[in-house]
Backbone as numpy.savetxt, mean C-alpha at the origin, in Angstrom:
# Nx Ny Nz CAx CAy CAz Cx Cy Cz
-15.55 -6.17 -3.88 -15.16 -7.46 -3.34 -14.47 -7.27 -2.00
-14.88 -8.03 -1.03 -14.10 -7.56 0.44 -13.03 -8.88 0.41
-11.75 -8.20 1.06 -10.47 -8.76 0.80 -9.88 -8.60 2.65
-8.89 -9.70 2.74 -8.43 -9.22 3.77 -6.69 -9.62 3.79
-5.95 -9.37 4.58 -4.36 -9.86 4.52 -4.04 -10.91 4.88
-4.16 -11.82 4.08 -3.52 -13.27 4.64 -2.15 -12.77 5.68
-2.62 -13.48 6.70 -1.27 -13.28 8.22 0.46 -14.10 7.76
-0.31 -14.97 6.88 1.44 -16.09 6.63 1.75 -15.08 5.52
0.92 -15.04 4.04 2.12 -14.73 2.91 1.58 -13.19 2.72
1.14 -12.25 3.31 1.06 -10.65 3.34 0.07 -10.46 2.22
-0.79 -11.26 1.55 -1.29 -11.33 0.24 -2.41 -10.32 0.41
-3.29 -9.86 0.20 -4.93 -9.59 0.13 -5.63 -10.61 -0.26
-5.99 -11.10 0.65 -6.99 -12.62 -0.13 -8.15 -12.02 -0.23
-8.96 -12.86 -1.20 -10.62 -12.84 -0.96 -11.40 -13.44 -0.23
-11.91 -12.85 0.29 -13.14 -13.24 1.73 -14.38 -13.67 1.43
-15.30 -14.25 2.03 -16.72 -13.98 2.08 -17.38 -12.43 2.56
-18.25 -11.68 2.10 -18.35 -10.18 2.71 -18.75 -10.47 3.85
-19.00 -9.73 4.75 -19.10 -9.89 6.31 -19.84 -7.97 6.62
-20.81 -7.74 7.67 -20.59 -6.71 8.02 -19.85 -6.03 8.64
-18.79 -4.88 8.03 -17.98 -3.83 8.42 -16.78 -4.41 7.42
-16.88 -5.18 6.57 -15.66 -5.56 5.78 -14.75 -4.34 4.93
-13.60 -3.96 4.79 -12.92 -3.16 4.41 -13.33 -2.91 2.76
-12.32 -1.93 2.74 -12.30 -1.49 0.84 -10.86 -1.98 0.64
-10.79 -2.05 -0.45 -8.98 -2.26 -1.23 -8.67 -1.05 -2.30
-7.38 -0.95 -2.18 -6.86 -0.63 -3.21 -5.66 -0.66 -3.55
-4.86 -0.57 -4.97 -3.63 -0.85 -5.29 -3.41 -0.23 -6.64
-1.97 -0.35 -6.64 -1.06 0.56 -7.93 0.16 -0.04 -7.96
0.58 0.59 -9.04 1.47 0.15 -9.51 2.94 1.45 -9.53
3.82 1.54 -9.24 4.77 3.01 -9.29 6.11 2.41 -9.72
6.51 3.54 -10.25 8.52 3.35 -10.60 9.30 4.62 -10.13
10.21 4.42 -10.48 11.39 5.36 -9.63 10.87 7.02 -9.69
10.75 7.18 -10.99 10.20 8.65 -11.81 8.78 9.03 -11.11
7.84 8.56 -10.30 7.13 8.60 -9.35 7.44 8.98 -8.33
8.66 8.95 -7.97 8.89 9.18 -6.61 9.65 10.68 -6.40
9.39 11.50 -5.17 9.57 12.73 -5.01 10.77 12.43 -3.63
12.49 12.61 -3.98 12.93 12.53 -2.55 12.48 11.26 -2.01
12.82 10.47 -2.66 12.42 8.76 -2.48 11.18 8.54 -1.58
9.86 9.57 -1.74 8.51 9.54 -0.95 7.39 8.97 -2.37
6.57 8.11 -2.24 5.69 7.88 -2.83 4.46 8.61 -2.51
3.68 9.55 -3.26 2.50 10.30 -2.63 1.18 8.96 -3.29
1.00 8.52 -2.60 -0.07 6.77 -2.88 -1.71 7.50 -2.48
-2.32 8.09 -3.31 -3.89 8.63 -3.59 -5.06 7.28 -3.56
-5.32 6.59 -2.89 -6.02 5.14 -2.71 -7.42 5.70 -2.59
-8.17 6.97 -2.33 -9.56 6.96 -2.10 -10.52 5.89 -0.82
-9.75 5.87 -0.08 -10.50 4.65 0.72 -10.92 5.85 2.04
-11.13 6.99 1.90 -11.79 8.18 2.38 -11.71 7.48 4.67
-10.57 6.83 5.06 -10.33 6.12 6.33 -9.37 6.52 6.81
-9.14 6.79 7.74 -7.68 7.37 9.22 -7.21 5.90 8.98
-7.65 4.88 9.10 -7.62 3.32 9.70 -7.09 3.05 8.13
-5.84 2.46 7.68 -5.50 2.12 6.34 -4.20 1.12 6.70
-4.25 0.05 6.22 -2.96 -1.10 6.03 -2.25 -0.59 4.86
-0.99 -0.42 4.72 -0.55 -0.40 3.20 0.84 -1.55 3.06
0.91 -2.08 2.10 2.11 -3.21 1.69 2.48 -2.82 0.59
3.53 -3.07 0.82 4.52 -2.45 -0.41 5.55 -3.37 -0.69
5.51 -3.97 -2.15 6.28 -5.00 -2.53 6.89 -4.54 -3.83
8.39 -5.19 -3.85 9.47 -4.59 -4.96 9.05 -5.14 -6.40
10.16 -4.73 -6.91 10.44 -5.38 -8.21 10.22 -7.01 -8.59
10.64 -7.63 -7.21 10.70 -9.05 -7.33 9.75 -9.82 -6.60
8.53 -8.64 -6.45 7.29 -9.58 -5.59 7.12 -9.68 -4.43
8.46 -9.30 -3.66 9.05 -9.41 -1.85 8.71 -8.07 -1.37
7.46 -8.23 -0.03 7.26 -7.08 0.64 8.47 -6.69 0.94
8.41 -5.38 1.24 9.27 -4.16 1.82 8.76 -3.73 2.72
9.81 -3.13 3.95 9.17 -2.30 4.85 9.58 -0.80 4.62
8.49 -0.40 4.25 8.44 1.37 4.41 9.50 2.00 4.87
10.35 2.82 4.81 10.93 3.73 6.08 10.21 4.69 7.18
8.65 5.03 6.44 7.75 5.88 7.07 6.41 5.46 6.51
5.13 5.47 6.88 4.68 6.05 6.38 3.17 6.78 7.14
2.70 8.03 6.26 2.50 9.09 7.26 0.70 9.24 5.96
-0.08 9.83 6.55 -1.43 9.70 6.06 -1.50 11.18 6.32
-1.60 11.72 4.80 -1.99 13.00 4.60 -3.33 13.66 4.83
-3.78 12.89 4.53 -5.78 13.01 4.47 -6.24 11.70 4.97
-7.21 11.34 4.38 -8.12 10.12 4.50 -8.08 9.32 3.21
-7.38 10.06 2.48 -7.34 9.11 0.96 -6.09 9.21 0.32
-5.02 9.52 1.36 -3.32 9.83 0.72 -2.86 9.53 2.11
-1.51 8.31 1.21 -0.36 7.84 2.09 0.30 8.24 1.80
1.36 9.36 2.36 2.91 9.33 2.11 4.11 8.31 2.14
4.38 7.44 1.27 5.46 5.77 1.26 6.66 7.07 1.34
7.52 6.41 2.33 8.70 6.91 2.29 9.88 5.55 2.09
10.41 5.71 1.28 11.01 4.09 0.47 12.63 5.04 0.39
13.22 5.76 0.43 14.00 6.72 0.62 15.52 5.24 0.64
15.32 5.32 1.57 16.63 4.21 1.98 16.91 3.26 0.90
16.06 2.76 -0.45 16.22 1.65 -0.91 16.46 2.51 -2.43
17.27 3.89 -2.13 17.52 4.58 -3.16 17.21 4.30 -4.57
17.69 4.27 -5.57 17.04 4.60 -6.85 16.27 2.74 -6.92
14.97 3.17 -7.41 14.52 1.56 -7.60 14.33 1.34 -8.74
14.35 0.01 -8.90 14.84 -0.57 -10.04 12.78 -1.60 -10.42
12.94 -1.30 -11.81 11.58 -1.70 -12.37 10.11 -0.90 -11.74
8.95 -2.44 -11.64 7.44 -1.94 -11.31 7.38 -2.14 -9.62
7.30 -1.41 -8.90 7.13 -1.60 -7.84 5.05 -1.77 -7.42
4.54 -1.99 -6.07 3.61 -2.20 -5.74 3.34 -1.73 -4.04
1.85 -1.06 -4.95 1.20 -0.72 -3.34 0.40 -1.19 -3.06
-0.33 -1.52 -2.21 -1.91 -1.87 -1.76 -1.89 -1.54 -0.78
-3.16 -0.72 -0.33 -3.85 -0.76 0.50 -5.46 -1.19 1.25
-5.90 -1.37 2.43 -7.06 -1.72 2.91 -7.35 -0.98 4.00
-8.63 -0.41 3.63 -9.23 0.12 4.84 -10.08 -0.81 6.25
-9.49 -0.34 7.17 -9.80 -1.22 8.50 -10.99 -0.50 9.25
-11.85 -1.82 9.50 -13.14 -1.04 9.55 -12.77 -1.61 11.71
């Protein structure tokens, strides 16, 4: 399904497909996930070019402290600053074509 980021509420909406339309992906993480408050986020979207959003416990994007692209299919989330977190946190990402 090709998805894109609503600009007002940060969402991934659903699109009509289009040629060059992106991939998605998303997860779910908690505190015990995290290495040195870094999220290692494995999405497979095999792209240099990647959006990622990251929203808390309570649904409200967050901004990253870093984040750094290991490969083509791994984000390093560095969430560090918002020390021990509390509940299900959220990732998504989209590859930008």
């Amino acid at each position: 399904m090709p998805y894109k980021i609503n600009p007002v509420t940060g969402e991934l909406d659903y699109y009509e497909a289009s040629a060059g339309s992106g991939s998605v992906d998303s997860v779910t993480f908690i505190n015990a996930n995290l290495t040195a408050g870094v999220y290692t986020y494995t999405h497979g979207l095999a792209s240099a070019r990647v959006a990622i959003t990251v929203r808390n416990n309570s649904g409200v994007i967050v901004e990253p402290d870093l984040v750094t692209r290991s490969d083509n299919n791994i984000e390093l989330i560095n969430i560090s600053s918002y020390g021990v977190i509390a509940g299900t946190w959220w990732v998504g990402a989209i590859a930008l074509t």
